[in-house]
C-alpha positions in Angstrom: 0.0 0.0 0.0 1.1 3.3 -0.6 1.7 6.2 2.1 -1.6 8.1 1.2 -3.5 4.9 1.2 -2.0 3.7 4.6 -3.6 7.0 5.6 -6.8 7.1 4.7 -6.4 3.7 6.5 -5.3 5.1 9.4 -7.9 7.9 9.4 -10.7 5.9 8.8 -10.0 3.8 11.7 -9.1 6.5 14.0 -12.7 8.3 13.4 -14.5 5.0 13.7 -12.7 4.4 17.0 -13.3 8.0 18.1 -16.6 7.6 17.8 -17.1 4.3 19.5 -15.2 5.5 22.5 -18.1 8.3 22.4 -20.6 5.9 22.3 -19.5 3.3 24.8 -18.4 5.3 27.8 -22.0 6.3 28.9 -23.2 3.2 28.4 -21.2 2.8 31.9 -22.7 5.5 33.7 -26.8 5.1 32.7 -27.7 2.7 35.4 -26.8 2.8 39.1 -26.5 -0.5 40.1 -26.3 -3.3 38.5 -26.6 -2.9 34.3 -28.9 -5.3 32.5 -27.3 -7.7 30.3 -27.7 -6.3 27.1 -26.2 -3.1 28.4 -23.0 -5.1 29.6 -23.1 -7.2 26.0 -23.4 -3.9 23.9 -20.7 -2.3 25.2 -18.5 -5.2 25.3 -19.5 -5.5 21.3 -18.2 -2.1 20.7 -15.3 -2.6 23.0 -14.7 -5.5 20.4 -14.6 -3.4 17.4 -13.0 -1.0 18.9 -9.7 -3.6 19.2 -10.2 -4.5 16.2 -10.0 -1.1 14.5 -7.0 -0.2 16.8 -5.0 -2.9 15.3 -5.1 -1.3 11.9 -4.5 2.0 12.9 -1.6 1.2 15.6 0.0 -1.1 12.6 -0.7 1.2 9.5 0.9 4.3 12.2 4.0 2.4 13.1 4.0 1.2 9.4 4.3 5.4 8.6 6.8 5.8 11.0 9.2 3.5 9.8 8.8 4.3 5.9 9.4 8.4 6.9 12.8 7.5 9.0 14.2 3.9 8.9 16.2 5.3 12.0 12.9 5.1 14.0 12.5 1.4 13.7 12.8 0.4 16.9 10.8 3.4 18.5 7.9 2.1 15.8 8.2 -1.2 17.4 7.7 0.0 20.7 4.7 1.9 20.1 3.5 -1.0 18.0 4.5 -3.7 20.9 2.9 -1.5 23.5 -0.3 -0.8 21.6 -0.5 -4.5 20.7 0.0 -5.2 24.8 -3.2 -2.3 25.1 -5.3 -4.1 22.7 -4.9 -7.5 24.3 -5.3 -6.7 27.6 -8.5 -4.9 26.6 -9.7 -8.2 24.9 -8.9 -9.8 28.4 -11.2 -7.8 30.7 -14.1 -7.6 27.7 -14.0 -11.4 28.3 -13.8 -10.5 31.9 -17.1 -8.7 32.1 -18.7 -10.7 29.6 -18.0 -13.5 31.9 -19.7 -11.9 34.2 -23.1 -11.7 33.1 -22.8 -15.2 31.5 -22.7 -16.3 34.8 -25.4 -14.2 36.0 -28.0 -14.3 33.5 -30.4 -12.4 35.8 -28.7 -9.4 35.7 -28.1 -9.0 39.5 -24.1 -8.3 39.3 -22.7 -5.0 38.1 -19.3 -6.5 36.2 -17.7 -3.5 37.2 -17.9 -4.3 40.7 -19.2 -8.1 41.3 -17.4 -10.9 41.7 -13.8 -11.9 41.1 -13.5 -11.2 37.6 -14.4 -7.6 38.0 -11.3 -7.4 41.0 -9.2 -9.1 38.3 -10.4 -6.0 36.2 -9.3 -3.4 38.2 -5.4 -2.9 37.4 -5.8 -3.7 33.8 -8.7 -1.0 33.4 -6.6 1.7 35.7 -2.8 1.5 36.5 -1.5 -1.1 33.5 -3.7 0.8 30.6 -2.5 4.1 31.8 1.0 2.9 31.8 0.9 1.2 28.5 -0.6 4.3 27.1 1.9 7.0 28.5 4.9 4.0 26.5 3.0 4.1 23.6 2.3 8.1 23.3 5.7 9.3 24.5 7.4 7.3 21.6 4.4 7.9 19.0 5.0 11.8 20.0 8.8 11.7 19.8 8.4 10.1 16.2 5.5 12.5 14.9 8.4 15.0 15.7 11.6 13.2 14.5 10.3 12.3 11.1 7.3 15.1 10.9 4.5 12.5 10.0 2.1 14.7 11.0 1.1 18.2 12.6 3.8 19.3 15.1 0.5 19.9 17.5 -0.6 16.5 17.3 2.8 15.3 18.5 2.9 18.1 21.6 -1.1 16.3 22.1 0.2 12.8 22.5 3.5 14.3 24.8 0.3 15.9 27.1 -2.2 12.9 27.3 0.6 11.0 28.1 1.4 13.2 31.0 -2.0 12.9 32.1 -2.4 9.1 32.1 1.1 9.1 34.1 -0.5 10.8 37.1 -2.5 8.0 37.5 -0.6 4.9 37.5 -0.3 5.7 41.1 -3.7 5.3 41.9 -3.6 1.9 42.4 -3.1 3.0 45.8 -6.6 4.4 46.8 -8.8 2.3 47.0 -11.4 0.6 44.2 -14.3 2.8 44.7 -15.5 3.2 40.8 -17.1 6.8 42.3 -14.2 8.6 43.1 -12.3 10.9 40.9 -8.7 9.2 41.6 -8.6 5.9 43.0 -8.1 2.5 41.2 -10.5 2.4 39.4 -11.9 5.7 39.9 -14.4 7.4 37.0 -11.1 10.0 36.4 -8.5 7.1 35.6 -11.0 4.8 33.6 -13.4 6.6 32.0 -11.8 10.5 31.8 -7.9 10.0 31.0 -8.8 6.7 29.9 -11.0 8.3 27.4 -8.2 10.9 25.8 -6.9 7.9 24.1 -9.5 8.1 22.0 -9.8 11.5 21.3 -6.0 12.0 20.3 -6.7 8.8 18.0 -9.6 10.9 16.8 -6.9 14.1 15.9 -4.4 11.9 13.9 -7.0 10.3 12.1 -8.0 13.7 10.7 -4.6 15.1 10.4 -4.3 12.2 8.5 -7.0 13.1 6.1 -5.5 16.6 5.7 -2.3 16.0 4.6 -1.1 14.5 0.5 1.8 13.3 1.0 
C-alpha cells in the first residue's frame, strides 16, 4: 500500500474508533446499580470493534513511521508492541465482564464491581492501561516530531495525554471505589484520561486526512 493509502487507512480507523469511544463510555454511567445484560453485552460489542479497529490503525501508524525514518525502527516497534500489549489486555477484561453476566444471566451483578473477575479487572482498566498508554504516546510523540509525520501539535497532544495518564498509575493505591475521581479504578482514571486515548486517535485520524503526501 502506498503512504496516502495507509492514511486514509489510518484515518478511517481512527474516526471509527473515536466515535465508538463516544458511544461506549456512557453506556457505563446510565444505570446505578447493577446494568442489565444487554447493556454489559453492547458495550463489550463495541469494546470488540474497537480492538479491532485499533489494530489497523496502531500497525498502519508504526508502518508510517518506519517508511518516513528507517532510523525510527525500533521506536515504531515499541509503540506497535505497547499498543498490541493495550489491545490484548483490553480483549482480556471484555472477556472479563462478559464472563460476568454469562454467569449471572439475571442481571443482578454490576461486572464492574461483582465478583472476582471484575477485582481481576481493576489494574488492567486503571494502572497497566494508563502505563501502557503514556509508553506508547511518548514514543508515538517523539516520532510525529523526529520524522514530521504529522502536525507538530498533534505530537505536543500525545506528549500531554501522556502526561495525564502518568499521574495516574499511582492510583492503584486508593482504594477501588469506581465513584471517586482518583482511585483504582476511579471514574477520572478509567473513564476520563482513559477516554483521551481516543480522542488523540480521533486528531491523527484527521490530520491524516488533511495531509497528501
Amino acid at each position: 500500500m502506498s503512504d496516502l493509502q495507509i492514511r486514509r487507512v489510518i484515518g478511517i480507523s481512527g474516526l471509527l474508533m473515536g466515535l465508538l469511544v463516544v458511544v461506549t463510555i456512557p453506556l457505563y454511567f446510565i444505570y446505578s446499580g447493577p446494568p442489565p445484560v444487554w447493556n454489559v453485552l453492547t458495550r463489550s460489542l463495541l469494546s470488540l470493534l474497537f480492538c479491532a479497529f485499533m489494530i489497523i490503525f496502531i500497525s498502519g501508524l508504526s508502518c508510517l513511521i518506519r517508511r518516513a525514518d528507517s532510523s525510527l525502527d525500533w521506536v515504531a516497534s515499541t509503540i506497535y508492541g505497547s499498543g498490541m500489549l493495550f489491545i490484548g489486555l483490553s480483549l482480556v477484561s471484555i472477556a472479563h465482564e462478559a464472563g460476568v453476566v454469562f454467569g449471572a444471566p439475571d442481571g443482578s451483578l454490576d461486572p464492574t464491581t461483582d465478583g472476582a473477575l471484575a477485582h481481576a479487572n481493576i489494574l488492567i482498566h486503571g494502572s497497566i492501561k494508563r502505563l501502557l498508554t503514556v509508553v506508547m504516546l511518548v514514543f508515538a510523540g517523539y516520532a510525529i516530531h523526529r520524522a514530521q509525520l504529522l502536525s507538530a501539535w498533534v505530537g505536543w497532544s500525545a506528549y500531554f495525554v501522556a502526561a495525564c495518564n502518568l499521574l495516574f498509575v499511582p492510583a492503584l493505591f486508593f482504594g477501588t471505589d469506581v465513584t471517586k475521581f482518583y482511585s483504582a479504578h476511579g471514574w477520572g482514571n478509567s473513564a476520563l484520561v482513559g477516554g483521551l486515548l481516543g480522542y488523540w486517535i480521533v486528531a491523527v485520524a484527521i490530520d491524516s486526512f488533511k495531509r497528501r503526501t
